[in-house]
Residue frames relative to the residue before (quaternion, step in Angstrom):
aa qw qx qy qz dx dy dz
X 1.0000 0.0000 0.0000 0.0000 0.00 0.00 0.00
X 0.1606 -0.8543 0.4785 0.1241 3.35 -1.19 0.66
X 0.6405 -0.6710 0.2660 0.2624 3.10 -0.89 1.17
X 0.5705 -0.6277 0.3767 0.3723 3.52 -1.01 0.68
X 0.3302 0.6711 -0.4497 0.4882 3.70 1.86 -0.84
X 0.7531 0.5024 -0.2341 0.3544 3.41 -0.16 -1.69
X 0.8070 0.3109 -0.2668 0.4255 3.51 0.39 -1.02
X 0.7658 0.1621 -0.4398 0.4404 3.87 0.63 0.24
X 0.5755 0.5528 -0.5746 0.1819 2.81 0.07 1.58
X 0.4663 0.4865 -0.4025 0.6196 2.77 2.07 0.73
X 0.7465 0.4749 -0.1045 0.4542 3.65 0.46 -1.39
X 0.2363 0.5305 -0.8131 -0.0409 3.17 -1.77 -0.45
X 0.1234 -0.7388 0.6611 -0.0433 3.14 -0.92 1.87
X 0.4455 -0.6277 0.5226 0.3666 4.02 1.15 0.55
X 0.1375 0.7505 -0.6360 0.1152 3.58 0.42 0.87
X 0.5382 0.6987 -0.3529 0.3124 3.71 1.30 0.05
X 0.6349 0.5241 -0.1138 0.5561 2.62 1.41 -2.18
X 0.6721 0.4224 -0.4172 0.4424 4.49 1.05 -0.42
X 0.5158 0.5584 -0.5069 0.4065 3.70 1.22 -0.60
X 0.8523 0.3709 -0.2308 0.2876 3.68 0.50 -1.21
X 0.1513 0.7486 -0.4115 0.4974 3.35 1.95 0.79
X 0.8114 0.3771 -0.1979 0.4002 2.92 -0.09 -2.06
X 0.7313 0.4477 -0.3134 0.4081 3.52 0.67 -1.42
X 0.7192 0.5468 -0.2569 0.3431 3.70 0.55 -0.07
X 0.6213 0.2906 -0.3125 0.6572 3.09 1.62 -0.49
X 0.3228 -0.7611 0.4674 0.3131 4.05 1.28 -0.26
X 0.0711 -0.7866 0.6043 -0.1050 3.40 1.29 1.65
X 0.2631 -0.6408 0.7147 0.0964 3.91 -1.51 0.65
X 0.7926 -0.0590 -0.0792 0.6016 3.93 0.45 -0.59
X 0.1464 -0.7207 0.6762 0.0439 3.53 -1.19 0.69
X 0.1762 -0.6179 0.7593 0.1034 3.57 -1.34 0.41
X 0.0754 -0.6573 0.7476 0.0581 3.27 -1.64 1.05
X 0.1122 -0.7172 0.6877 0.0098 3.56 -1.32 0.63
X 0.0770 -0.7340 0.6630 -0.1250 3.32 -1.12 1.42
X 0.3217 -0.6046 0.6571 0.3149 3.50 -0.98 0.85
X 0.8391 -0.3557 0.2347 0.3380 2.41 -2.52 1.09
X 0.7631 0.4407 -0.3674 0.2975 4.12 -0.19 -0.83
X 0.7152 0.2689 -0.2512 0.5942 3.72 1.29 -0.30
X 0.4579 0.6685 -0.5543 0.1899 3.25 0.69 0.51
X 0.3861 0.7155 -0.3364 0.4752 3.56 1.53 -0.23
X 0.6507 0.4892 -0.2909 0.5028 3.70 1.18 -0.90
X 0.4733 0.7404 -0.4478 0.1654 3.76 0.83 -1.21
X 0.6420 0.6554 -0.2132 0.3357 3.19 0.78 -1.19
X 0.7726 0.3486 -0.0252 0.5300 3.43 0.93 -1.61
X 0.5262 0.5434 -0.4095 0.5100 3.50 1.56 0.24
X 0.8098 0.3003 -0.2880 0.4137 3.18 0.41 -1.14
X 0.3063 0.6526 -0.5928 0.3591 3.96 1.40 0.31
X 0.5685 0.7639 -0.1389 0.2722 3.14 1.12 -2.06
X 0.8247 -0.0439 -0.0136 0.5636 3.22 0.87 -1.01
X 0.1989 0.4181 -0.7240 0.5113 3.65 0.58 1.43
X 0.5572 0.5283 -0.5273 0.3638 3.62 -0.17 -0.68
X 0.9013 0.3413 -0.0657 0.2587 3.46 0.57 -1.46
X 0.6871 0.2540 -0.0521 0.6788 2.83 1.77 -0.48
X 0.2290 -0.7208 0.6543 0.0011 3.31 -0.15 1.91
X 0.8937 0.2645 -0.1460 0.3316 2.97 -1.68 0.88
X 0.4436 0.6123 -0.4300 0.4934 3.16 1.68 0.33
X 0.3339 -0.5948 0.6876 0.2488 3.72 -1.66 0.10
X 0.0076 0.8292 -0.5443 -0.1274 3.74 -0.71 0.71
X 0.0258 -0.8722 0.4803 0.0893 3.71 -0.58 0.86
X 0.1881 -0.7603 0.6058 0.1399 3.91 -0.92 0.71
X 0.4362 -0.6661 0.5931 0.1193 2.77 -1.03 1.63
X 0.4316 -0.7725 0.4605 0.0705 3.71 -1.13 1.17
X 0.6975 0.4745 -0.2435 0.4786 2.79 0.88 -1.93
X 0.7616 -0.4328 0.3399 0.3422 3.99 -1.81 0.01
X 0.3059 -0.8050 0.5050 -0.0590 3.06 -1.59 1.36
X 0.0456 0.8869 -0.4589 -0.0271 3.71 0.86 0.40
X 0.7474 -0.2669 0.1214 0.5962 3.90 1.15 0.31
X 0.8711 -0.2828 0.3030 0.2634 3.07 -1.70 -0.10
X 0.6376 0.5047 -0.2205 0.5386 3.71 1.72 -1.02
X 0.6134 0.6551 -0.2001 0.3930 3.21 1.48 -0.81
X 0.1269 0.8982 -0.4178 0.0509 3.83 1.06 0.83
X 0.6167 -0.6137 0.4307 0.2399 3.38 -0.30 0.79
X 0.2404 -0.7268 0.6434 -0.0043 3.85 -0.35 1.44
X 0.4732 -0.7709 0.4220 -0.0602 3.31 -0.53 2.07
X 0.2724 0.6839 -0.5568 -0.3848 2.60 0.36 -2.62
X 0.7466 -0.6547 0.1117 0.0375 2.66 -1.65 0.66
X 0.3009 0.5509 -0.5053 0.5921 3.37 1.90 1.09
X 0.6535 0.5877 -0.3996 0.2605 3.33 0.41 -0.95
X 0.7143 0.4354 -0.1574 0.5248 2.94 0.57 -2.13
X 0.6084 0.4973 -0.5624 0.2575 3.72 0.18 0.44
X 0.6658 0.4598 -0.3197 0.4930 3.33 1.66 -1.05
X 0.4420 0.5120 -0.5834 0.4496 4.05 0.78 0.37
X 0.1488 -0.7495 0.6436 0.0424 2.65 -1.36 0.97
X 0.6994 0.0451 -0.0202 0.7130 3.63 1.72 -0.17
X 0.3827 0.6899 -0.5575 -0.2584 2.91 -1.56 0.62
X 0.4997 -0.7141 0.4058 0.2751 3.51 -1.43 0.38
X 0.4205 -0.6441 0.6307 0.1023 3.58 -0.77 0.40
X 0.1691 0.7134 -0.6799 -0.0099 3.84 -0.23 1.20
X 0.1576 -0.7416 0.6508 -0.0399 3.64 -1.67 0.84
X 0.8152 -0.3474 0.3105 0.3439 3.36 -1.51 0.17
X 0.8955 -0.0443 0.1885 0.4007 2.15 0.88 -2.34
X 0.7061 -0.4486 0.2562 0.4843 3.32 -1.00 0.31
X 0.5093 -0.7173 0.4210 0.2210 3.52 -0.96 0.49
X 0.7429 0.0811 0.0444 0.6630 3.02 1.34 -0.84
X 0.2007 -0.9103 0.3599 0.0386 2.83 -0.18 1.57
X 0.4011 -0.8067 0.2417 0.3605 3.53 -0.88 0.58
X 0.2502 -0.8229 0.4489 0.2422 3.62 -1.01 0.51
């Protein structure tokens, strides 16, 4: 497992800008998916935000991540009890110009 130290000093996955997601829509169970290189991080994220988001369920998607287009197939018991999920990446989606 890697350490949360470790990961902002490479990253910044706006783990702020997902806490105040959750708390605004008052998400209850969230899935996070990380491709295969930050999946080592999963662990120390979602410490990260239990911290912030009492009462929250965090889940880490396992199975393969190949970008952002690449959404995670649930089925359909599942994907009712999501209530959010995020997509962390390298990179920015929209980059600036």
């Amino acid at each position: 497992m890697k350490s949360i130290k470790d990961l902002w000093e490479k990253y910044d996955f706006e783990l702020n800008r997902i806490v105040k997601e959750i708390k605004r829509k008052k998400h209850k169970i969230v899935l996070l998916q990380f491709p295969d290189g930050l999946k080592p991080y999963a662990t120390a994220v979602v410490e990260q935000l239990k911290k912030k988001c009492k009462g929250v369920e965090f889940f880490i998607w396992f199975g393969s991540c190949f970008g952002a287009c690449d959404a995670p197939i649930l089925g359909k018991d599942l994907e009712k009890k999501i209530d959010l999920i995020v997509q962390i990446g390298h990179n920015e989606m929209v980059p600036k110009i």
